[in-house]
N, C-alpha and C positions, 0 to 999 in steps of 0.2 A: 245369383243367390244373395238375397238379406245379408248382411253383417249381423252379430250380436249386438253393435251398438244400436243399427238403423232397427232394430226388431225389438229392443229396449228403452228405445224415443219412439215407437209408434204402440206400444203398450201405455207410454206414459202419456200419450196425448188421448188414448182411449179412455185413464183412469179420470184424468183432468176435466174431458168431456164429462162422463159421467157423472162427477163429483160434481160439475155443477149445472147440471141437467136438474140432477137431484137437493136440489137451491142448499148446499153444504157449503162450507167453505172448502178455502182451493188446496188450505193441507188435511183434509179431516181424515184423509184415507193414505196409508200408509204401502209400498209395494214391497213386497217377500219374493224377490227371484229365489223359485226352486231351481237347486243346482244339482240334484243327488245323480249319480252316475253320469254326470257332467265331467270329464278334465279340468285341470287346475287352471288350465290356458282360458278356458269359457271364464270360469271367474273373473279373473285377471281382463279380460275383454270386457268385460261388465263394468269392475272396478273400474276401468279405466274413463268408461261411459257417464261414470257417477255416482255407478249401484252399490250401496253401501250395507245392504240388507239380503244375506243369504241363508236358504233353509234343507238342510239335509235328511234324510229321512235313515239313513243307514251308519250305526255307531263306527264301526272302524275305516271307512268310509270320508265319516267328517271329519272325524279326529286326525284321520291322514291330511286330509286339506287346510282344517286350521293348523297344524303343523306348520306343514307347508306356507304356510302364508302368515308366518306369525309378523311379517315386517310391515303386513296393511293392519296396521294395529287401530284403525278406527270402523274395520267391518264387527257386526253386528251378525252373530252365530244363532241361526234357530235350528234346533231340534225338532223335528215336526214328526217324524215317523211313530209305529209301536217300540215300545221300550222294555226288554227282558228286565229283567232284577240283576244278572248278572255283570248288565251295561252301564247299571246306573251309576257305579264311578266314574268312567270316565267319560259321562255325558254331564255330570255335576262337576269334573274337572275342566271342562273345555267349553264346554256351549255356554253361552248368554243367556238362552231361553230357552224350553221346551212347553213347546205348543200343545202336546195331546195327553196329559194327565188324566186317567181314567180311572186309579187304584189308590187308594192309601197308601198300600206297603209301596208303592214306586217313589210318592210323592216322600215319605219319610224314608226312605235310604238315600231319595237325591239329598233331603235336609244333613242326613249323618255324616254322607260320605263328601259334602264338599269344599272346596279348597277353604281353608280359614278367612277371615276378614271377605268372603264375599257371598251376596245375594242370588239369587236364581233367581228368575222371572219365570212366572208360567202362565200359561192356561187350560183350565179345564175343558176337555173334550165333552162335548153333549151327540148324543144319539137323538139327534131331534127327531126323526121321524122315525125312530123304536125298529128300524133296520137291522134286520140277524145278521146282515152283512157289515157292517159295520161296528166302528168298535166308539165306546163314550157311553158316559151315566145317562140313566136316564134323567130326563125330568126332574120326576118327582124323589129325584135324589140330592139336587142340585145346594138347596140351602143347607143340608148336613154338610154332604161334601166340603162345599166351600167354605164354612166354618172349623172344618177340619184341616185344611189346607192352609187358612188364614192363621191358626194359629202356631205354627212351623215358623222357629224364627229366622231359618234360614232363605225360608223359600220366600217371594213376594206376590202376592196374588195381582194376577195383572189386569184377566179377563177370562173371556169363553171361546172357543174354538167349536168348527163344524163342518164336515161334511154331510150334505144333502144326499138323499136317495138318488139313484141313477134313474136316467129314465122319466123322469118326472115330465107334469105337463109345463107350463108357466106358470099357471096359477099354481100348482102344487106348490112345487118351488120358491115361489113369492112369498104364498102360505109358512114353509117353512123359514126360510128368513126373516118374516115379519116376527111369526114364533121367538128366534133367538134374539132379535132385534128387543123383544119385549124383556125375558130373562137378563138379559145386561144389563139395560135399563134398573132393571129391579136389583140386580146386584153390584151398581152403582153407586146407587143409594144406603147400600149398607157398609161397601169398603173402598173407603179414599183412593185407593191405589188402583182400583180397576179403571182400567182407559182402554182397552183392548178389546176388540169382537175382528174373529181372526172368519172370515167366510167369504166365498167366493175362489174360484181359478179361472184358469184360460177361459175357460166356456161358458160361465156365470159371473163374471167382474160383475158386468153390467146389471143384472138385477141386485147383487149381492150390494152393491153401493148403495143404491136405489134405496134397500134396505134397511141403509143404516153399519156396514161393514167398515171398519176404522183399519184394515190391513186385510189386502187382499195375495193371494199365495199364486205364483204364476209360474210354470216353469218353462211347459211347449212354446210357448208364443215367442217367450225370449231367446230360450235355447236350443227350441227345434225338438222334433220327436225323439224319443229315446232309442236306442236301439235294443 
C-alpha cells in the first residue's frame, strides 16, 4: 500500500506534468489536499511531505484540527464546504480561506464576525453549468455579486470556485472550464486581488489545468477513499 507521502509526490508530478503540457509555468497551479474526515495523523503525514495547503469541508470538523495543529503555524486553512449562518464564526475565526461563497448574508457575517486586525480570502462559488444539484450563483449573477463582495472590508476577493456537473462527456467538461476559465479572466481585469480559479479534483486535474485552473482541490488520490 501507497504511503500518503508516495501518493502526494505522484499527484504532484501529475500536476507538474500537466502544468506544462499546458505550456503554463511550472508554479501557475497551486495543490489543495482535501483532508475533511481525514485523521490529524494523514495531515501531519502530508505536512511532513511538504503539503502546506489543506481544505476541509466540515466546520467543527476543521476547527478541531486547526486546533490541533496550531504549532504547524505555516499551514494554510481552506474552508471549501456549504456554510450555515450559524458557522460562520467560527469559520471567520479559524480558516484562511473559504472557497465557496454563494450568499451575501454568509459573505457579510464572515466580514462582522471576524477576528480584528485580519482578512479572509475568498472565492466565489459559480454553478457553471446551472446544475439543481449543485450549489453557486449563477452566471449572470456574477458581476453584482462580486461587487458586493469586493466591497466588504474585511473580506479579500481572491477569485472564483467550481464544481462541474457529474457525468459529463469531455468536451462538456472542457466547455465548462473554458466557460470559468473566461469569467476570471474578466474578473481579473476589474479586481487586482483576484489570482485564484479554484477547479478541478482527483478525476479532472488534468483538463482543469489544461484550462487555465490556478489551485486544483485533491483529496482521494492523496488520502485514499473515504470511508
Amino acid at each position: 500500500m501507497e504511503t500518503i507521502a508516495e501518493r502526494l509526490k505522484s499527484v504532484q508530478i501529475t500536476l507538474e506534468q500537466s502544468t506544462l503540457d499546458a505550456h503554463r509555468p511550472s508554479n501557475a497551479v497551486k495543490l489543495l489536499a482535501v483532508s475533511k474526515t481525514k485523521p490529524v495523523s494523514d495531515i501531519v503525514h502530508a505536512y511532513e511531505a511538504g503539503q502546506r495547503l489543506f481544505g476541509e469541508n466540515y466546520v467543527q470538523e476543521g476547527v478541531e484540527k486547526i486546533q490541533m495543529l496550531q504549532s504547524l503555524d505555516d499551514i494554510e486553512w481552506y474552508f471549501i464546504g456549504p456554510l450555515q449562518s450559524n458557522k460562520t464564526r467560527l469559520v471567520a475565526e479559524n480558516f484562511d480561506w473559504v472557497q465557496a461563497i454563494d450568499r451575501l448574508k454568509i459573505a457579510q457575517r464572515l466580514n462582522d464576525q471576524i477576528t480584528p486586525n485580519k482578512i479572509l480570502n475568498v472565492c466565489i462559488q459559480v454553478n457553471i453549468d446551472d446544475d439543481k444539484n449543485k450549489a453557486g450563483i449563477g452566471v449572470n449573477e456574477l458581476n453584482d455579486f462580486a461587487k458586493a463582495i469586493s466591497e466588504l472590508p474585511n473580506l479579500r476577493l481572491r477569485g472564483l470556485m467550481t464544481i462541474p456537473k457529474a457525468a459529463q462527456s469531455q468536451a462538456e467538461q472542457t466547455a465548462s472550464f473554458a466557460h470559468m476559465a473566461a469569467l476570471y479572466d474578466n474578473l481579473k481585469k476589474q479586481y487586482p486581488s483576484v489570482d485564484t480559479l479554484s477547479m478541478g479534483m482527483s478525476g479532472d486535474m488534468q483538463n482543469a489545468i489544461n484550462n487555465g485552473s490556478t489551485m486544483v482541490r485533491i483529496g482521494t488520490a492523496i488520502f485514499g477513499r473515504r470511508n
